[in-house]
C-alpha positions as CSV (number, residue, x, y, z in Angstrom):
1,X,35.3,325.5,265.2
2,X,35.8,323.1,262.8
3,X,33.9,322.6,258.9
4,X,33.0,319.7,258.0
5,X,35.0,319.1,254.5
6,X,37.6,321.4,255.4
7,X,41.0,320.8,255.3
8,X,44.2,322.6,257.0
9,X,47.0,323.1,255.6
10,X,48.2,321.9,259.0
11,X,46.3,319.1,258.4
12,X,47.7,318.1,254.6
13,X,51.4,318.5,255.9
14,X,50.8,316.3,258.6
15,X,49.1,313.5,256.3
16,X,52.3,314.2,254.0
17,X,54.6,313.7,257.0
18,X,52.6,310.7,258.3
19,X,53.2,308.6,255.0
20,X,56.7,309.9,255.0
21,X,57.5,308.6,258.3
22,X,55.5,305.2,257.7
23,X,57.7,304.6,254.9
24,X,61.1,305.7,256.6
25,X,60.3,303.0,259.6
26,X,59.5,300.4,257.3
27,X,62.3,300.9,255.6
28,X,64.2,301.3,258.5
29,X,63.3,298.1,260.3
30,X,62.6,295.7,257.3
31,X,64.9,292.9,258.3
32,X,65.0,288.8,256.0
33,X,62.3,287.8,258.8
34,X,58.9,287.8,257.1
35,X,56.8,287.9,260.8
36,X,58.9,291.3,261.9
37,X,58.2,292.6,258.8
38,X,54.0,291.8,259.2
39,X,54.9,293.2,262.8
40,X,56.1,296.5,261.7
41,X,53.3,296.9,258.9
42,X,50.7,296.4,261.4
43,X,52.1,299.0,263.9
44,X,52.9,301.5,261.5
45,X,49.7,301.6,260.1
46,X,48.6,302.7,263.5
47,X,50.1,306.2,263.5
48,X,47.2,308.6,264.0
49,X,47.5,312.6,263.8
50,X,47.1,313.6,267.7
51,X,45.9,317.0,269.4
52,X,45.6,318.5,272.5
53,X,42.4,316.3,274.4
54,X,43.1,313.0,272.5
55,X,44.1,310.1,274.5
56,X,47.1,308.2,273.9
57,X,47.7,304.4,275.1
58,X,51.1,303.1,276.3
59,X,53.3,301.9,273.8
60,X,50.8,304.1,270.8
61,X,53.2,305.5,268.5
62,X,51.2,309.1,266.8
63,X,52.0,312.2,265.1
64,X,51.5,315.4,267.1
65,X,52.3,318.7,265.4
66,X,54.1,317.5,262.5
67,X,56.7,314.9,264.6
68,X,56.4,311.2,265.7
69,X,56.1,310.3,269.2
70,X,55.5,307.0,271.5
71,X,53.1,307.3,274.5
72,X,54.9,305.6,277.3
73,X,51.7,305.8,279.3
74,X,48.3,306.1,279.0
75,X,47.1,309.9,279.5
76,X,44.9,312.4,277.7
77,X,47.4,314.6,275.9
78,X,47.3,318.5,277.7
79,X,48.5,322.0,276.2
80,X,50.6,322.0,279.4
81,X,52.4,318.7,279.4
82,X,52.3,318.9,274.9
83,X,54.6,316.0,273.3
84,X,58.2,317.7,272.7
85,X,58.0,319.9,275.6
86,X,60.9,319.6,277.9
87,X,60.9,317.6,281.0
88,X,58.2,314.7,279.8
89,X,60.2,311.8,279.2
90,X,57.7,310.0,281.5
91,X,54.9,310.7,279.0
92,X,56.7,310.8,275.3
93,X,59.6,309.3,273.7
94,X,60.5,311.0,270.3
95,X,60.9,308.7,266.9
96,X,64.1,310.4,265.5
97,X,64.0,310.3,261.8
98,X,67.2,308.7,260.0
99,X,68.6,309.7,257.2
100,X,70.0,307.3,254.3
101,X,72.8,307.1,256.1
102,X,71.8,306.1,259.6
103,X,71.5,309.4,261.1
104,X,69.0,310.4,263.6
105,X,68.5,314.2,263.9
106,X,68.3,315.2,267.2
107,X,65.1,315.7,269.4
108,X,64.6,316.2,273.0
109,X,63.3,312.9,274.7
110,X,64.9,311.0,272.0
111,X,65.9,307.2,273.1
112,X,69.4,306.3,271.7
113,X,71.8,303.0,272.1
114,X,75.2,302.6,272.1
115,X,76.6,303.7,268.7
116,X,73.8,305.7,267.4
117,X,74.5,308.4,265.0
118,X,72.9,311.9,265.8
119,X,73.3,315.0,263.9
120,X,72.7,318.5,265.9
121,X,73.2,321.5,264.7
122,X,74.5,320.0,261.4
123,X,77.5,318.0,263.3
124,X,77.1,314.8,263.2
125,X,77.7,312.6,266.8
126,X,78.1,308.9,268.1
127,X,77.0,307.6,271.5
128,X,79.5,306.0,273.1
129,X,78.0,304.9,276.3
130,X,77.4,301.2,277.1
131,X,73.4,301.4,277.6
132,X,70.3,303.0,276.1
133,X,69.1,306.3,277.4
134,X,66.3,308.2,277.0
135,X,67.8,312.3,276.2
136,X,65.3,313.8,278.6
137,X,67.4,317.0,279.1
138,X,69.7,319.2,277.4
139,X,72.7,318.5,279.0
140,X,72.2,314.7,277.8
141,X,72.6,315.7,274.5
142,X,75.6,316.4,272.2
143,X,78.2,318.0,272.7
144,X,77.7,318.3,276.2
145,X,77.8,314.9,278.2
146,X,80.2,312.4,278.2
147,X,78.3,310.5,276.0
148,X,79.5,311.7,272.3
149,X,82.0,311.3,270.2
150,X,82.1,313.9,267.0
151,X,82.3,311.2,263.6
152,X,84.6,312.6,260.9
C-alpha cells in the first residue's frame, strides 16, 4: 500500500541517481553538433523510475532499482524476468556508468565496442575484439574470454 505524500527513501535515492545519470550521459555524449546535443536532451529527459508491472517500450531507456537500463523490446516488466537478472539480454541492455576517465564499471548485459574501458573488481580492462557485444553472461566478461586486455 502506498500513501499519498509519502516518500521512500528508495524513492529519494533513485530521484538522486536519476539526475546523476542524466547529467553523466549528457556529459558523456555532448559532441560540437548542436542537433545531437537537442537529441540527447530530449532522450534523457525521458528516464522514468520503473517497477515490477510497468511497461517498458523498445528503445525506452529507465531506472529500475537504482541502475539504468534500455528496453530492447516492448514488455511489462515481471519479478521473474527483473532488469539485471542474468540471462535477459533479449529484454535489457545495461547503461554502464563512466567515470571521468572513460571507464565503465561492469554490469551484466552491458553492451561494449571495441576499446571500451571496463573496471571489475577494481582492475581496470580493454575490449579488444573487433565488434560490439552485448555481455549477456559471465564468461563474456573480464578476465575470462578472449576479449580483454588488463590496461596498466
Amino acid at each position: 500500500m502506498r500513501f499519498v505524500g509519502v516518500t521512500t527513501e528508495h524513492e529519494i535515492a533513485d530521484e538522486e541517481l536519476l539526475r546523476h545519470q542524466k547529467k553523466q550521459i549528457l556529459k558523456s555524449y555532448v559532441s560540437e553538433n548542436s542537433e545531437n546535443i537537442k537529441k540527447m536532451k530530449k532522450m534523457v529527459c525521458k528516464f522514468e523510475i520503473k517497477s515490477v508491472g510497468d511497461i517498458v517500450e523498445a528503445g525506452e531507456p529507465f531506472l529500475y532499482n537504482g541502475k539504468s537500463f534500455i528496453a530492447n523490446q516492448t514488455h511489462t516488466i515481471q519479478a521473474h524476468q527483473a532488469p539485471g537478472m542474468v540471462g535477459l539480454g533479449a529484454l535489457y541492455s545495461v547503461i554502464a556508468t563512466e567515470d571521468e576517465n572513460g571507464v565503465k564499471e561492469y554490469a551484466l548485459n552491458m553492451t561494449v565496442d571495441s576499446g571500451d574501458l571496463v573496471r571489475k573488481d577494481g582492475v581496470v580492462y580493454r575490449f579488444k575484439y573487433h565488434e560490439t557485444i552485448q555481455i549477456v553472461a559471465e564468461n563474456w566478461a573480464p578476465p575470462f574470454a578472449n576479449f580483454w586486455e588488463i590496461v596498466k
